[in-house]
Every structure is written in C-alpha cells, then in structure tokens.
Legacy VTK file of the C-alpha trace (Angstrom):
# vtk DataFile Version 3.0
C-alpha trace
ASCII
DATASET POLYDATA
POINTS 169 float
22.269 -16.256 79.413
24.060 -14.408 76.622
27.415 -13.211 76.958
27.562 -9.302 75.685
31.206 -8.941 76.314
33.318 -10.260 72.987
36.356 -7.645 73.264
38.952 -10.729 73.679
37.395 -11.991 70.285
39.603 -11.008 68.164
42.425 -11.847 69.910
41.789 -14.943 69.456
41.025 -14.856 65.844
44.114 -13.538 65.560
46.273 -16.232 66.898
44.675 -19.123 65.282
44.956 -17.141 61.909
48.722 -16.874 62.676
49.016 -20.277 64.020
47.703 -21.739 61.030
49.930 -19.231 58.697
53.022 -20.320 60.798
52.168 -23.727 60.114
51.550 -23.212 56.867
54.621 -21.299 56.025
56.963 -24.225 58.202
55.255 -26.539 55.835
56.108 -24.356 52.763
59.555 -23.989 53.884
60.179 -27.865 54.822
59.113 -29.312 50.970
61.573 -26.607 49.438
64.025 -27.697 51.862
63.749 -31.490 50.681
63.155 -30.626 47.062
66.491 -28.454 46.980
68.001 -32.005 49.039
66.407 -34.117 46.380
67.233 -32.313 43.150
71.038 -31.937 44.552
71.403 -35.761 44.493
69.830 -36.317 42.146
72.122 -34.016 39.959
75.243 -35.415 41.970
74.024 -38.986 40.914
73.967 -37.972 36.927
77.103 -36.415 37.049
78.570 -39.495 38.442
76.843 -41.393 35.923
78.855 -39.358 33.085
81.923 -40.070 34.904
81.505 -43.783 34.453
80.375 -43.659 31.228
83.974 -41.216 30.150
85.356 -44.028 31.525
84.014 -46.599 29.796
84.158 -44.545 26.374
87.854 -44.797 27.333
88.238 -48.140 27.733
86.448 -48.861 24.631
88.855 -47.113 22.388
91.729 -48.589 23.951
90.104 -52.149 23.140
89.176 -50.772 19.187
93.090 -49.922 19.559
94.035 -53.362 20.497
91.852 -55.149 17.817
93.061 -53.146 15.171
96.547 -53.731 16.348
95.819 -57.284 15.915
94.062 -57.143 13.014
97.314 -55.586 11.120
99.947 -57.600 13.079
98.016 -60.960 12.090
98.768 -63.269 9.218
95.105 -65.011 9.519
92.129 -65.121 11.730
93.914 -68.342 14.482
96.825 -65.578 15.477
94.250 -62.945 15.581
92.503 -64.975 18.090
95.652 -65.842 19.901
96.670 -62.256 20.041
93.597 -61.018 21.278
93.804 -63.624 23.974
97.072 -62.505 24.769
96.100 -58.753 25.033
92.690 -59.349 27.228
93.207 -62.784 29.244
93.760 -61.494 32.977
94.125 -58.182 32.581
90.481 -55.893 33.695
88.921 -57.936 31.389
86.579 -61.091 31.219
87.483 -62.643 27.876
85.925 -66.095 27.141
86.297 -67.606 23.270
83.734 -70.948 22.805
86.116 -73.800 23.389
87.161 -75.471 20.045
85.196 -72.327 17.589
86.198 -71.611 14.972
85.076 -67.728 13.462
81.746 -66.680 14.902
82.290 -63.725 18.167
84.608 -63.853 21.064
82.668 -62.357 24.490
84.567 -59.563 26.273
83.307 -58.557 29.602
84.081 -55.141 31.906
83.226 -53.191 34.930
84.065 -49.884 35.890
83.193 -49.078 39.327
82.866 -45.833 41.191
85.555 -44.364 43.538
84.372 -43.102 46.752
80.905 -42.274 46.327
77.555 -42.754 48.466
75.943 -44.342 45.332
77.497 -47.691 45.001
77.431 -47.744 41.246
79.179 -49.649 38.873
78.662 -49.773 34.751
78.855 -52.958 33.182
80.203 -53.586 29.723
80.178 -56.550 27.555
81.121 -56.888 23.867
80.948 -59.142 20.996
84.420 -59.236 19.115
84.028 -60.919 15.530
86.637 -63.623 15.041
87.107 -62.140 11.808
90.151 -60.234 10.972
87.753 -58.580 7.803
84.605 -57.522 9.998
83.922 -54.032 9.550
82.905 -53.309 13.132
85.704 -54.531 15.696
82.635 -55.208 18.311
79.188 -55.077 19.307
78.184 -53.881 22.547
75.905 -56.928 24.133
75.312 -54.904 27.185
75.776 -51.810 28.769
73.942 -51.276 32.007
74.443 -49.202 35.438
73.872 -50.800 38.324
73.346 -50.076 41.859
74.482 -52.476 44.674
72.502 -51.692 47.870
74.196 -49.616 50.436
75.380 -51.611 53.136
73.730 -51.358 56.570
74.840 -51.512 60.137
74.113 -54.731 61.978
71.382 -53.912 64.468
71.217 -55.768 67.813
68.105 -58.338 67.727
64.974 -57.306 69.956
64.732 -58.226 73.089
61.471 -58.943 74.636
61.913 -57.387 78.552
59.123 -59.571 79.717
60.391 -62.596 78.214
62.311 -63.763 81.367
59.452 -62.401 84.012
58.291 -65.351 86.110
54.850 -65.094 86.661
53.996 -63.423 89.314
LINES 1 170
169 0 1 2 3 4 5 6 7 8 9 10 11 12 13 14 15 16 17 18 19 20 21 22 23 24 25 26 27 28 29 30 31 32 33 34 35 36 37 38 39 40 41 42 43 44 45 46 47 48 49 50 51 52 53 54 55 56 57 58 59 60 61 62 63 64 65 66 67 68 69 70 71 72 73 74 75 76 77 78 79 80 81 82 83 84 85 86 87 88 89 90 91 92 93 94 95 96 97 98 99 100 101 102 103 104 105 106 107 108 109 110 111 112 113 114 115 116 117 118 119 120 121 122 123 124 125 126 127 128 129 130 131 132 133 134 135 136 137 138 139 140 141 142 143 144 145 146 147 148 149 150 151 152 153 154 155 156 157 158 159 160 161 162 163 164 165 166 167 168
C-alpha cells in the first residue's frame, strides 16, 4: 500500500536541515572559541618570554660592568681572578673557577625565574669568563635556554574498588 499523503514532508526536511546547520554552526563557533583561547596564551607565553630575556640582557651588562671593573682595578690576571670571585661568589650567581687553574675560563651560572605566572618558566644562563685580563670578549655565553617546570598537580585520593570488601555472597 502506498502512502499518497506527504504534506508533513517537508517539515521534516526542514528540521533535519536546521538541525544539522545548528550543529554545524555550534561546531563553527566552538573551534573559534578555542583558537581565540589558544592564540591568547600563546601570545601571553611570548610576552613573558621577552620579559625574562630583558632581564637577563640586564643582568648581563651588569656582569660586562663588573669584569671590566676588574679588569682596570687589577694589577695582573691572580687579582683579577680574586676580584671576580669576590664580586660573584654567593651573590645570584653560580661561580666555580677549576681548582688550582691557572688562565683558561672561569664558569658563571644564572637563573631568572618568572614572578607569578601560570607558566612556570625560568631562563637559564651560563657563561664562560676568560681568566685573561687582555681577552677581547669579557664572556661567552655556554648556554642560554628556557625552561618549563611542570605545573604542579593536586594530590588525588587513590581508587577505591567498592567491591573489594564484598564477602561473597
């Protein structure tokens, strides 16, 4: 038997055709939603980059300040050692000379880390200072890398298996 009466037919087609449009569109609106999310970090997490990097710019012209300093003050390359020890030992510094060297490169080590941010970041510096009051460069950078520590987590409470204590039955 064949149905003659289709008048609700297009009804139908209707909906569906806007259900899948609404769908559609939610769909649409939900990637720009995350992409907008994901670019705004993102741009938040170079700018904070920059910020360390000032900061370590910073640092390293205070510590081309100091070697110069030392490097005029200094009769011979022994107190230009000892003064540089002076300046750097235990101050935001790591500053390690090779036990009984004599010229060759001091290491000088620093971190800057990031003040209140979601990022957990922190820029590493290290530098190798010439022992030599007449080296034209006062350092070399060794390394100079931005880390990421991983964001710490709440402690979750351990699983607990309900049917672990049943007695059988």
């Amino acid at each position: 038997m064949v149905l003659r009466d289709e008048k609700g037919a297009a009804s139908v087609l209707v909906i569906v055709l806007m259900l899948v449009l609404i769908i559609l569109g939610l769909a649409i609106a939900s990637t720009s939603i995350s992409n907008m999310n994901l670019s705004k970090k993102k741009s938040d997490w170079v700018l904070n980059y920059y910020e360390l990097s000032g900061e370590a710019e910073k640092k390293l012209a205070d510590i081309i300040d100091v070697i110069n300093l030392a490097k005029e003050r200094s009769a011979d390359d022994e107190e230009f050692k000892e003064m540089l020890n002076r300046e750097f030992a235990g101050k935001d510094f790591r500053f390690a000379i090779p036990y009984g060297q004599v010229g060759g490169d001091c290491s000088l080590y620093f971190d800057i880390k990031e003040e209140d941010s979601l990022y957990n970041k922190r820029l590493e510096v290290s530098l190798a200072i010439p022992l030599d009051r007449n080296a034209k460069e006062p350092y070399q950078i060794t390394k100079y890398a931005l880390l990421q520590e991983p964001l710490l987590q709440e402690e979750k409470e351990e699983f607990v298996d309900p049917f672990e204590n049943m007695e059988d039955n």
